[in-house]
Structure formats: C-alpha cells, structure tokens
C-alpha positions as CSV (number, residue, x, y, z in Angstrom):
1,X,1.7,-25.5,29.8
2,X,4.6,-24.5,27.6
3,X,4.5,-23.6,24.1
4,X,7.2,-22.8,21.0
5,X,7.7,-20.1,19.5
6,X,10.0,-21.7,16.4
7,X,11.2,-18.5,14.8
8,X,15.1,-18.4,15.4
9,X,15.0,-14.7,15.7
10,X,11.3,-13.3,16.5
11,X,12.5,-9.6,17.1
12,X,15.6,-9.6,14.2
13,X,18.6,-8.0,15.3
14,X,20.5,-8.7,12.5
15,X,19.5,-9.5,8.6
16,X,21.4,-12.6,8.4
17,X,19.0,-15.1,7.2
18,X,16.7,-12.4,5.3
19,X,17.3,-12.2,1.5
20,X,15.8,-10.1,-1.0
21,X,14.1,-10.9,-4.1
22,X,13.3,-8.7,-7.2
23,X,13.6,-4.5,-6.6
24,X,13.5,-3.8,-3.4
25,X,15.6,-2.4,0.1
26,X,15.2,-3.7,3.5
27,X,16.5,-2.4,7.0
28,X,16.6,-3.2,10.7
29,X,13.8,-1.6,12.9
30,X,13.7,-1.2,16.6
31,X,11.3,-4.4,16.1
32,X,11.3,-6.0,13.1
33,X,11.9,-5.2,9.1
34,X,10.8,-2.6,7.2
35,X,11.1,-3.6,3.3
36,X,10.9,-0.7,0.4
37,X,10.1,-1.6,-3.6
38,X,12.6,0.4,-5.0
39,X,11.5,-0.6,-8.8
40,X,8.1,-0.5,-8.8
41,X,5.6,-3.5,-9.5
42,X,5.2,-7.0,-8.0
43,X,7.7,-9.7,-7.1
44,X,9.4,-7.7,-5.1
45,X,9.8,-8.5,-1.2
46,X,12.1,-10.3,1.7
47,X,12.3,-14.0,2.4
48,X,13.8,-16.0,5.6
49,X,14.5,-19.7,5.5
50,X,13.2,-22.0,8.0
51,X,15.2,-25.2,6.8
52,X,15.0,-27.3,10.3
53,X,11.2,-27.1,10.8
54,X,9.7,-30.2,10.4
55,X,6.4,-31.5,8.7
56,X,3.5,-30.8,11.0
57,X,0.5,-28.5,11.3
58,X,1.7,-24.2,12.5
59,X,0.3,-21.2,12.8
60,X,2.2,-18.3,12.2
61,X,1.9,-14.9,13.0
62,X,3.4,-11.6,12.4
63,X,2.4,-7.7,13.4
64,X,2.6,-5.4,9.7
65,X,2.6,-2.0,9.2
66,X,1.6,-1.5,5.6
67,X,-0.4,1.5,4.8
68,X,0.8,1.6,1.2
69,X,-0.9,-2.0,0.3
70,X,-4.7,-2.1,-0.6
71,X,-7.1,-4.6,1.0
72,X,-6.6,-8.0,-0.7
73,X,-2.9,-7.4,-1.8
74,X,-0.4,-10.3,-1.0
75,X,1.8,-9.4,2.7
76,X,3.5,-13.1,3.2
77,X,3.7,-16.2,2.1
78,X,4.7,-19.1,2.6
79,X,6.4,-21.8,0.3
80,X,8.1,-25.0,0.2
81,X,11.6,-25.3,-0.2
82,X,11.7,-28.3,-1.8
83,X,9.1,-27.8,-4.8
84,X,8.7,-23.9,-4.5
85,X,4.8,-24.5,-3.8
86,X,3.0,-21.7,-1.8
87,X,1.8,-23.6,1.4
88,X,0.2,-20.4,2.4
89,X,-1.3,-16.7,1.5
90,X,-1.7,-13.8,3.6
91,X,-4.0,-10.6,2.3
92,X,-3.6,-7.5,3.9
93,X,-7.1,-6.7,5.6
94,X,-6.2,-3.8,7.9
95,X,-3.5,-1.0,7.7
96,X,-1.8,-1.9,11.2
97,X,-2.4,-5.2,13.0
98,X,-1.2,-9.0,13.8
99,X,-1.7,-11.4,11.0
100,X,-1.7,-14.8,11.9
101,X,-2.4,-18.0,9.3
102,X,-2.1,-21.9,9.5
103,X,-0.7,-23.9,7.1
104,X,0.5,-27.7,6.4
105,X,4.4,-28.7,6.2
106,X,3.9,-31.9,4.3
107,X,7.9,-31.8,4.1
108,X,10.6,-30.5,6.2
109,X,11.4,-26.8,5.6
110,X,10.1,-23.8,4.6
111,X,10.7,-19.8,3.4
112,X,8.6,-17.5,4.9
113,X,8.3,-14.5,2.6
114,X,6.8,-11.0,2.6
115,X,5.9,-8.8,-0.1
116,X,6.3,-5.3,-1.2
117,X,3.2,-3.2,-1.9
118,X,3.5,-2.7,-5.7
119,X,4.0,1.1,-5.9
120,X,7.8,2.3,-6.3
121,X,8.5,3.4,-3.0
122,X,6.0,1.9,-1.3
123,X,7.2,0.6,2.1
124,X,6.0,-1.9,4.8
125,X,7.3,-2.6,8.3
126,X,6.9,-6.3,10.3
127,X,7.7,-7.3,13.4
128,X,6.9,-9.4,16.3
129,X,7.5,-12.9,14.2
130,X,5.8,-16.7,15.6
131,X,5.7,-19.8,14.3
132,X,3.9,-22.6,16.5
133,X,2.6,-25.6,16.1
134,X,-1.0,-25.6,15.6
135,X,-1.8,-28.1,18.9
136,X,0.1,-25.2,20.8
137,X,-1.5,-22.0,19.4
138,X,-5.1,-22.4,21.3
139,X,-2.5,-22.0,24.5
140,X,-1.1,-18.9,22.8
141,X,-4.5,-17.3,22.1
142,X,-5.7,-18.1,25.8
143,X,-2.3,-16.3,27.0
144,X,-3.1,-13.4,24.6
145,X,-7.2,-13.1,25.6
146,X,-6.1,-13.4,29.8
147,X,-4.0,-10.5,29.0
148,X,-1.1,-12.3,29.6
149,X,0.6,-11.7,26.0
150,X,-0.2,-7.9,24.4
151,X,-0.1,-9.6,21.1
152,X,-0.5,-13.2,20.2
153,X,3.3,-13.5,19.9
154,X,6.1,-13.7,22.8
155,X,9.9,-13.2,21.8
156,X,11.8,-16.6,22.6
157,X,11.9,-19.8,22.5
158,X,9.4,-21.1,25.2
159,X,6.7,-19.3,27.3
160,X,5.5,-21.1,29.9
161,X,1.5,-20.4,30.8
C-alpha cells in the first residue's frame, strides 16, 4: 500500500514558505528549523502555509528538540486559514521526540505553526515534518513498528509498504 506524505518540503532546504511571527529568529538545520525568541514572552514562533490541502481528516507529525519549553507549553499548532481558528494544539510532553496529532480540515487550507518557548533566548529545533491523511497513518505506524520507517515520518511524496 502507498501512503502521502503531503508536506511540500518534509526536510526544508530552504525557508521559503516559513514566516515568522512576533520576536523571534529562525535558521536552516541539517534537518529541519531551529526557531529562537529573541524578545522574550509568548507569541513568538514560525508558521508555514499549507493553502492546497483539502478538507479531510490528517495526522501530522513532526520530531522537536525543545529542552527550553516546560511540560504543557504550546510546540505547534495548527489553524485555519480562512477564520484564524486553531484546528489543533500540541504540548510539549518530552524534551526530544516525534510529536504526532490529528485534526479536522472542515475547509481547504491550513498554517501549521510552531512556537517559541517563552524565555528570551530560548530556542527549539524541528524536523522530520508529515502530514497524512488519517485513513493512511495506521499504514504509516505499521511501517514505523516493522522497523521499516526509524521514525513515523519518511521524506517524499509517496512511500510505498
């Protein structure tokens, strides 16, 4: 079986597409993005637009790096781009690890959005970026679980089981 990974760029290699909102610095790493609040205090973070994906059911996952968030502190989000409602919430539960979540498109598009710990200077990294469609994610898990995938994630479009 074949499943999606929807990201348009699951390991970055450029920024284009990521834009910052409030305080903060963000930079290529060998993997993914590692995002800095330069100011100090919340609201401050990165956020990529996914304007083509259509209304349907997803999971989406992502590895993070973020020693300088607490337990319980906001790492992504997702939102609508139509009515700027938050679809989704991720709390960081673990220092280093894959995050995945599952959220409802009830319209076409979305941003996916992560956040900078609170403290000035405080600094994540993420990487490793999926976005599925929930019917396809059991196949993704089971690829994962075989030892097929190291993480829950694959870079591309397609990976075929």
């Amino acid at each position: 079986m074949s499943v999606r990974n929807l990201m348009t760029n699951p390991v970055p290699t450029s920024t284009t597409g990521w834009v910052q909102f409030g305080g903060c610095d963000y930079r290529l790493t060998d993997r993914g993005i590692h995002v800095t609040n330069l100011v100090g205090g919340p609201g401050n973070g990165i956020e990529y637009k996914l304007l083509a994906l259509p209304t349907g059911d997803y999971v989406y996952g992502f590895y993070s790096s973020c020693p300088d968030h607490v337990n319980g502190d906001q790492l992504s989000l997702i939102k609508s781009t139509t009515n700027a409602t938050y679809l989704c919430v991720v709390r960081r539960t673990q220092k280093d690890g894959f995050y995945t979540a599952s959220f409802t498109l009830p319209e076409p598009g979305c941003s996916l959005m992560f956040v900078a710990p609170k403290n000035q200077g405080g600094a994540m990294s993420v990487s490793d970026f999926i976005m599925t469609p929930a019917s396809e994610w059991p196949t993704v898990q089971a690829l994962h679980e075989s030892g097929g995938l190291p993480e829950p994630y694959f870079n591309g479009a397609t990976c075929t089981s």
